[in-house]
Every structure is written in C-alpha cells, then in structure tokens.
C-alpha positions as CSV (number, residue, x, y, z in Angstrom):
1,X,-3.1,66.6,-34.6
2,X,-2.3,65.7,-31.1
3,X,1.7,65.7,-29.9
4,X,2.5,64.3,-26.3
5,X,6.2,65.2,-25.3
6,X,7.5,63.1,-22.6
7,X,10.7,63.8,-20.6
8,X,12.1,62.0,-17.9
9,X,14.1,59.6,-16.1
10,X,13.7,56.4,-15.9
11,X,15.7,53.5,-14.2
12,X,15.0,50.3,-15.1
13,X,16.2,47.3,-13.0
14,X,17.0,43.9,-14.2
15,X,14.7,40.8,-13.6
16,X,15.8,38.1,-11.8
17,X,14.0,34.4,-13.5
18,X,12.0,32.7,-11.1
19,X,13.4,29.5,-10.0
20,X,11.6,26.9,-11.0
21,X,10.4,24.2,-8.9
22,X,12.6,20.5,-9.5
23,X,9.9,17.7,-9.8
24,X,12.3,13.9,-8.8
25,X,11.8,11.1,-10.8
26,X,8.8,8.3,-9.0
27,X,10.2,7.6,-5.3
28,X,7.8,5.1,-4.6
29,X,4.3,3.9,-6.1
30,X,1.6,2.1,-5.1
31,X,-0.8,0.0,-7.5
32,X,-2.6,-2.8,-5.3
33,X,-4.5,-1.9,-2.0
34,X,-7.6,-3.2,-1.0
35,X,-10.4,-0.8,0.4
36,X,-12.8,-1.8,3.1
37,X,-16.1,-1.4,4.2
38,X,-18.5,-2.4,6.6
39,X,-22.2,-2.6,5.1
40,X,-25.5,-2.1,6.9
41,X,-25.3,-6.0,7.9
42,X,-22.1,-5.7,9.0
43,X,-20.4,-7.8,6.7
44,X,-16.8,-6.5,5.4
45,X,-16.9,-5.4,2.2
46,X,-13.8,-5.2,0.3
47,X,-12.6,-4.0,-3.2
48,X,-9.0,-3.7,-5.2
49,X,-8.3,-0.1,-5.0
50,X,-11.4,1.6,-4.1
51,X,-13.4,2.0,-1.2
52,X,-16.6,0.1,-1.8
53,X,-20.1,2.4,-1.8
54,X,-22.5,2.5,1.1
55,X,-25.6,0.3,0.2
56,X,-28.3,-1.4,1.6
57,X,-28.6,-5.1,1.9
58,X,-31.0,-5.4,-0.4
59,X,-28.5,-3.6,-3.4
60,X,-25.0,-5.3,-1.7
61,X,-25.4,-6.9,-5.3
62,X,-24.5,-3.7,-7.3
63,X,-21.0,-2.9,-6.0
64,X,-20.0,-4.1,-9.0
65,X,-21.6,-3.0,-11.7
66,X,-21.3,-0.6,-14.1
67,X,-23.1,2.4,-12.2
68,X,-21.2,1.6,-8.8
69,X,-18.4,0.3,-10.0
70,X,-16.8,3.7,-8.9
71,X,-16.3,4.0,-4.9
72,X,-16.3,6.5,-2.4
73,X,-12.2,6.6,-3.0
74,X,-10.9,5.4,-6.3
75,X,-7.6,5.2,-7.8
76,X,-5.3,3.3,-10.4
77,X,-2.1,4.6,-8.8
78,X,-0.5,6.3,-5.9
79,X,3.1,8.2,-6.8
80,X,5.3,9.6,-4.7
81,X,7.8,11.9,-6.0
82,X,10.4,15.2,-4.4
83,X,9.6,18.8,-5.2
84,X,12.4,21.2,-4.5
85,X,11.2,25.0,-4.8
86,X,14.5,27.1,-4.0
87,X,16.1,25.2,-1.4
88,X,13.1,23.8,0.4
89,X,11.8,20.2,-0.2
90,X,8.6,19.0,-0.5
91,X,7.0,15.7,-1.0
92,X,4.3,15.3,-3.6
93,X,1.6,12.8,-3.9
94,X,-0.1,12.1,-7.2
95,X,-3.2,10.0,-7.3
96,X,-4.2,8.7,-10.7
97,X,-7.8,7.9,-10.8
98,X,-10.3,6.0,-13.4
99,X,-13.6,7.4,-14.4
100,X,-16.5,5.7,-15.1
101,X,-17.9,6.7,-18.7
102,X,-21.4,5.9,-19.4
C-alpha cells in the first residue's frame, strides 16, 4: 500500500469570465449583383451573383449548366453585421454561398 502525504499552501485566485464578443442584428445585406467577365473574344460576360468561369469560345455555351453553373466567386447573400469584443468594434461580413451537388 502506497500513502502520499501532501502539505502545503495553496492560494487560489478567482476567475474572471471572458467577455464574450456581441454579434448586432443584419446592418445591411446584399442579394442581387451582377458579376462580369470578359471572355477570350472579348465579349462581356455577365451572371446574377457570381463571377462567370473563364472559357474558351468554343465552350461560352456551358456557363450555364449544371457543371459550371458555379463561378469563380459565388454567393446567395452578402450580410453585414457589428461585432463588439470588449470595447472594440468590428465589422463582420458573412457571405452565404450555394454549392453545386452532383
């Protein structure tokens, strides 16, 4: 049988809780931009809320379907919102995206 026998001081010291950062209700939002792009004929090519992909002439045809339906930038939503973390402020920027799902 095997006895440990501690002595001692100890001082313990109080936590403080961490301050949790404030997230603000939406600010602003933005749903509806169109993205641009110029293709290898130089022709502008534009989409709703993407940035079309870079294709040859030949496949301009493709930018929307299925496969490259996605762009090189894609979202659904831009929000704005305030983050306060003590007594700083902070702006935050949330981008919803879609994903393709084959």
């Amino acid at each position: 049988m095997i006895v440990f026998l501690l002595s001692g001081i100890s001082n313990a010291f109080e936590r403080e809780k961490p301050q949790l950062p404030v997230i603000s209700d939406q600010i602003s939002k933005i749903e509806n931009v169109t993205g641009w792009m110029k293709s290898p004929s130089s022709n502008w090519i534009s989409r709703k809320n993407r940035i079309p992909k870079y294709m040859s002439n030949d496949y301009d045809i493709l930018q929307d379907s299925v496969e490259y339906s996605l762009g090189i930038d894609n979202f659904q939503l831009l929000e704005l919102r305030e983050v306060k973390i003590e007594e700083q402020k902070y702006y935050l920027l949330l981008k919803y995206q879609r994903r393709l799902v084959l």
